[in-house]
C-alpha positions in Angstrom: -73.4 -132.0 33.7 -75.6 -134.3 35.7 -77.8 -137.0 33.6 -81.2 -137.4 34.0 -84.9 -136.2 34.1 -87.0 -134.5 36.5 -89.0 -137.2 37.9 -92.7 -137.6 38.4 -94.7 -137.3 42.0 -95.6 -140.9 41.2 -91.8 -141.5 40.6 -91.4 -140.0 44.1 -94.4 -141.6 45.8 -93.1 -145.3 44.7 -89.7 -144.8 45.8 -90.7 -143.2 49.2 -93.1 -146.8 49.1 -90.7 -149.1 48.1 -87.7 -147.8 50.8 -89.7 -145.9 53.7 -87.2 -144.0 54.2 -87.2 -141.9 57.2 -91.3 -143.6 57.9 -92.5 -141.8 54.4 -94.5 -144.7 53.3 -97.9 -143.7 52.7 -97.2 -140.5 52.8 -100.9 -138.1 51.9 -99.6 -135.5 50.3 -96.7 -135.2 47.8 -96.4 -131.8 45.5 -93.8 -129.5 43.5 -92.6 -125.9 45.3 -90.1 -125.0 43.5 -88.6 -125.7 40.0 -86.0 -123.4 39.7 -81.8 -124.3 40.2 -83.3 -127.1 42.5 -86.2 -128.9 42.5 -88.0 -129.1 45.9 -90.8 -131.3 47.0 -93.0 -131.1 50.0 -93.8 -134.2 51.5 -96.4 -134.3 54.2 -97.3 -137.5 56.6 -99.6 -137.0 59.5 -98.0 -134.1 61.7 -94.6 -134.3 59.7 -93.3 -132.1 56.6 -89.9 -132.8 55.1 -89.1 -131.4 51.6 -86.9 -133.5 49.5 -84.2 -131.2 47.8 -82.2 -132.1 44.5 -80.7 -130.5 41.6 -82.5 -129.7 38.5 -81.3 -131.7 36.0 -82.5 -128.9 33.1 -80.4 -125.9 35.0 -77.8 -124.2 32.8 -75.6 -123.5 36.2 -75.3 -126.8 38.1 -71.6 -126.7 37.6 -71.6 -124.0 39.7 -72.7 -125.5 43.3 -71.3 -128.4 45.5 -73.5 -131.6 45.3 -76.8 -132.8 47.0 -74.2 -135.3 49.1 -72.1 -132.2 50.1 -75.0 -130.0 50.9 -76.2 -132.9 53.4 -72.7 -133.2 55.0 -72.7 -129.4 55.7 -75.7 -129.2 56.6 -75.2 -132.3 58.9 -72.1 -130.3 60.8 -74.3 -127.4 61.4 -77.2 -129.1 62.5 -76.8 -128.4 66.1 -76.1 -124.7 65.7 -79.8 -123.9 64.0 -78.4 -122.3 61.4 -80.1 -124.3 58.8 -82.6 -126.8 57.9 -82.3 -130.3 59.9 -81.4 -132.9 57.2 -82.6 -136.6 57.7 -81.2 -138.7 55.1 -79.2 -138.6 51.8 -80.6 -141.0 48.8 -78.3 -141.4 45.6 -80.7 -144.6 44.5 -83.2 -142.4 43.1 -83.0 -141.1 39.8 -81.4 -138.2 41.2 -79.8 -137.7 44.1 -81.6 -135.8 47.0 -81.5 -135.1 50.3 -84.6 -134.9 53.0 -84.3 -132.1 55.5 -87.4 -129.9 57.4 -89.5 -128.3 55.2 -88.8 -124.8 56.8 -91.9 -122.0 57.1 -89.6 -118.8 56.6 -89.8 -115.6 55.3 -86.4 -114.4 53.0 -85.4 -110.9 54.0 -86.0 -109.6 50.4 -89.9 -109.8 51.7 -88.9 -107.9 55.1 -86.8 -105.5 53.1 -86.4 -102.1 54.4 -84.6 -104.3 57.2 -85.4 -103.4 60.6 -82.4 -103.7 62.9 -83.6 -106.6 65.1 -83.4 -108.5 61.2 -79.8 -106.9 61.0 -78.5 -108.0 64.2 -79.8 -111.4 63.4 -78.0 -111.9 60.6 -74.3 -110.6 61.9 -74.6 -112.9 64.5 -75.6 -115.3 62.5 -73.0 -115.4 60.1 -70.6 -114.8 63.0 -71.6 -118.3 64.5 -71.6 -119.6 61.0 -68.0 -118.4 61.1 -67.0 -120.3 64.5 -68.0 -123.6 62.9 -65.3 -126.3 63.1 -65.9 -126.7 59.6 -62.3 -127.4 57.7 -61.1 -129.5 54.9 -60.0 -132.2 57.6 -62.8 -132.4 58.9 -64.7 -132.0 55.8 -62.9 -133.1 52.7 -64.4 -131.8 49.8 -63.9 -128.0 51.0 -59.8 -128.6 49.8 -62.0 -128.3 46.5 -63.7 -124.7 47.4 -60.6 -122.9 49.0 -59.9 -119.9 48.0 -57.2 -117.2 48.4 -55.2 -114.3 46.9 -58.0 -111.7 47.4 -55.8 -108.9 47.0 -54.9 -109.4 43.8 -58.5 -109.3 42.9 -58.6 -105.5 42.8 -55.2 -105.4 39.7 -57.7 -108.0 37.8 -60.7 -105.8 38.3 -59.3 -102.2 37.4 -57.4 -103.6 34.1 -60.9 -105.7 33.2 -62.5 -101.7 33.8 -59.6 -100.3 32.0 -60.3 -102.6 29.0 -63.6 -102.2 28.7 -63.5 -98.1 29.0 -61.3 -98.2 26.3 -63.1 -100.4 23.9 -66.7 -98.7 24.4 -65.0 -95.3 24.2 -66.1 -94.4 27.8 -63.4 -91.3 28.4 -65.2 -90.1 31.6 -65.3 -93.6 32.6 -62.1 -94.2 32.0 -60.7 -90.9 33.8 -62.4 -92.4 37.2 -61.0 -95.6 37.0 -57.6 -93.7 36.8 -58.6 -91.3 39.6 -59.7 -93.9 42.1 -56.1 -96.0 41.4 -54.9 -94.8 44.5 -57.6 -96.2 46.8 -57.8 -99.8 45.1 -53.7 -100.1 45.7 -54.6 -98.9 49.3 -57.2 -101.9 49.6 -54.9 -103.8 48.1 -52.1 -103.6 50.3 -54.5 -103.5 53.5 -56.1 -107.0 52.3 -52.6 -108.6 51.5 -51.5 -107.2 55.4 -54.8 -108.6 56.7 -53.6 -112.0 54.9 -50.9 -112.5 56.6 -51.6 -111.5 60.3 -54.6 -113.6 59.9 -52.5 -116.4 59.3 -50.6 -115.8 61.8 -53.5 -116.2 63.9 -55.6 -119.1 65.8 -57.0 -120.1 62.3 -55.9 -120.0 59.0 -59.2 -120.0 56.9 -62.9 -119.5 57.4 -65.8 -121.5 56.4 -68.5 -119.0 54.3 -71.9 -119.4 53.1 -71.3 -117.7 49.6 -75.5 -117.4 48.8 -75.9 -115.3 51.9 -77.9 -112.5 50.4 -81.6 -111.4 51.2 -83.1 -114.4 49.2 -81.4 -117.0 51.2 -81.3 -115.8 54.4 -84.6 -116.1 56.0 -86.5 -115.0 59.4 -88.6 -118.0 61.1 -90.5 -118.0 64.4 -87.8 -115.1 65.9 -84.4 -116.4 64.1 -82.4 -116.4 61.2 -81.9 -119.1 58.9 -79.7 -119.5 56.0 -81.0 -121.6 53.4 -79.9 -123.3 49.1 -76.7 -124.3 50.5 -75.6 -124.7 46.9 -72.4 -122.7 47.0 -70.3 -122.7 49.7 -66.6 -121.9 50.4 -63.0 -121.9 52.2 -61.3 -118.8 52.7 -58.1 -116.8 54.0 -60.8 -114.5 54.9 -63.2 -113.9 58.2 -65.0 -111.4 56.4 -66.4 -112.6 53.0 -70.0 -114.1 54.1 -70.9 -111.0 55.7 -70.2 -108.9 52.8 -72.1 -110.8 50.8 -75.1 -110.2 53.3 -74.2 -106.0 53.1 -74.1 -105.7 49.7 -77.9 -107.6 48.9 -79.6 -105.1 51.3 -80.1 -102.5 48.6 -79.2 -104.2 45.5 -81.0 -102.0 43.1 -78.6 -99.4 43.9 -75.7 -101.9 45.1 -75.0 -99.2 48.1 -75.0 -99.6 52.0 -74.6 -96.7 54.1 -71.2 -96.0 56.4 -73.6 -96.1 59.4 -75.5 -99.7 58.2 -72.2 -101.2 57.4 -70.2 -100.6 60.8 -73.7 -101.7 62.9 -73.6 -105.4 60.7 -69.8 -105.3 62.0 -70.7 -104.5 65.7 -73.1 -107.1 66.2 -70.6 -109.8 64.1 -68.0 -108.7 66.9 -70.7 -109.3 70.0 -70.7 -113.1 69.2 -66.7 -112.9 67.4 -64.8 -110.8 69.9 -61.4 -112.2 69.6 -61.5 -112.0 65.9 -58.7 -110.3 64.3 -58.4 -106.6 65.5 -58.5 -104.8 61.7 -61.4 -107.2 61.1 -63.4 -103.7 60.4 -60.9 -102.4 58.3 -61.0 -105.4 56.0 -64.8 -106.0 56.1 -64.6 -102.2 54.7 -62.0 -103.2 52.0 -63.7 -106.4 51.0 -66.9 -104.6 50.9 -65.3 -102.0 48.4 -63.8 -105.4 46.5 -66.9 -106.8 46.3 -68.5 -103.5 44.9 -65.7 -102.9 42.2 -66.2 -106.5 40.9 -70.1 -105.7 40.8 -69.4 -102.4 38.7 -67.5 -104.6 35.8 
């Protein structure tokens, strides 16, 4: 767990006075937007706003996320492909770490929500580009730490953990479901562990994802998306997994996207990623239903 406090604006105001970094000295207007899993500040200096970004020190889930030194390397990486905010310097002399990048005027799609398909098409190409970064763990060490596999054993994990829990709440009609729809989760299964190994049979082996991609953090500004709270990120056998993630936020009251929605999100991915695997629609379809069976336990 990370030590420390959450530091004061005068904290902030004398170390941006004593350092200058990035010409914040004297800066006119320091304040507090967020206080939630991060703590973000706005910092304003004649025509420039930054926002310093660190992690709050009081949060019960900071085990969870890569730190404020990884979130400015990928970030850094990315920087010329507009996919985030720009990021100008990393400070660990603080009394937390943080990192200054653009304080970005965006609106999250949960505000946009019902999505209009110019927002949709945005995001699948999006997350496609995000996709065709040359972001591995050589070139970016601390992924070898968030690489992940084995997907289609996720489904035998998620039935027995159904299974169990049927059984110990009594729910018989549950239960007889969970039996009925067997077939189809060893179907998925199968089709994920084939996907597996053609794709690493391919060009590339894994696929860098944006794991928070859902309708809070990805964001329209002036005509594009943005993803932003790159606090959980990942390396996977798996092309598929960040636009899923996208799909299933669009209606998470009900946790349901329509046939038609689902295969539109997978044609616009394909205009920018045409030479991606060709069963990449087949697996988007079982990782979706993956995704969804986890959801339901």
């Amino acid at each position: 767990m990370m030590q420390g406090s959450k530091p004061t604006l005068q904290e902030i105001r004398g170390y941006l006075h004593s350092t200058d970094v990035v010409g914040l000295r004297g800066a006119e207007e320091v304040e507090v937007v967020s206080e939630r899993n991060h703590l973000i500040y706005r910092v304003k200096k004649g025509d420039r706003i930054y926002a310093l970004r660190m992690i709050n020190p009081d949060s019960y889930r900071q085990d969870e996320w890569i730190s404020i030194w990884e979130e400015y390397e990928i970030l850094k990486i990315i920087g010329p492909a507009g996919l985030g905010p720009r990021v100008y310097a990393y400070c660990d002399d603080f009394l937390l770490p943080f990192v200054i990048q653009d304080f970005v005027a965006a609106t999250s799609f949960n505000a946009l929500k019902p999505l209009s398909e110019e927002y949709l098409i945005g995001a699948a190409q999006a997350i496609a580009k995000l996709n065709s970064q040359n972001i591995t763990p050589e070139t970016v060490r601390f992924l070898e730490k968030y690489t992940y596999h084995a997907y289609e054993y996720a489904f035998v994990r998620w039935h027995y953990r159904l299974l169990y829990a049927c059984w110990h709440l009594k729910q018989w009609d549950m239960a007889k479901w969970a039996v009925k729809i067997m077939p189809l989760l060893w179907y998925a299964s199968a089709l994920l562990l084939y996907s597996k190994a053609a794709f690493r049979s391919s060009f590339r082996n894994f696929s860098f994802h944006f794991d928070g991609a859902h309708c809070g953090n990805v964001c329209w500004s002036e005509g594009r998306v943005l993803f932003l709270d790159w606090e959980k990120v990942s390396y996977r056998d798996d092309y598929t997994f960040t636009l899923v993630r996208f799909a299933t936020s669009i209606d998470e009251e009900k946790g349901e996207i329509s046939e038609l929605m689902m295969d539109s999100l997978i044609d616009y991915y394909l205009s920018v990623c045409p030479d991606t695997l060709p069963h990449f629609r087949e697996l988007a379809w079982a990782r979706l239903l993956e995704r969804q069976f986890s959801d339901l336990v």
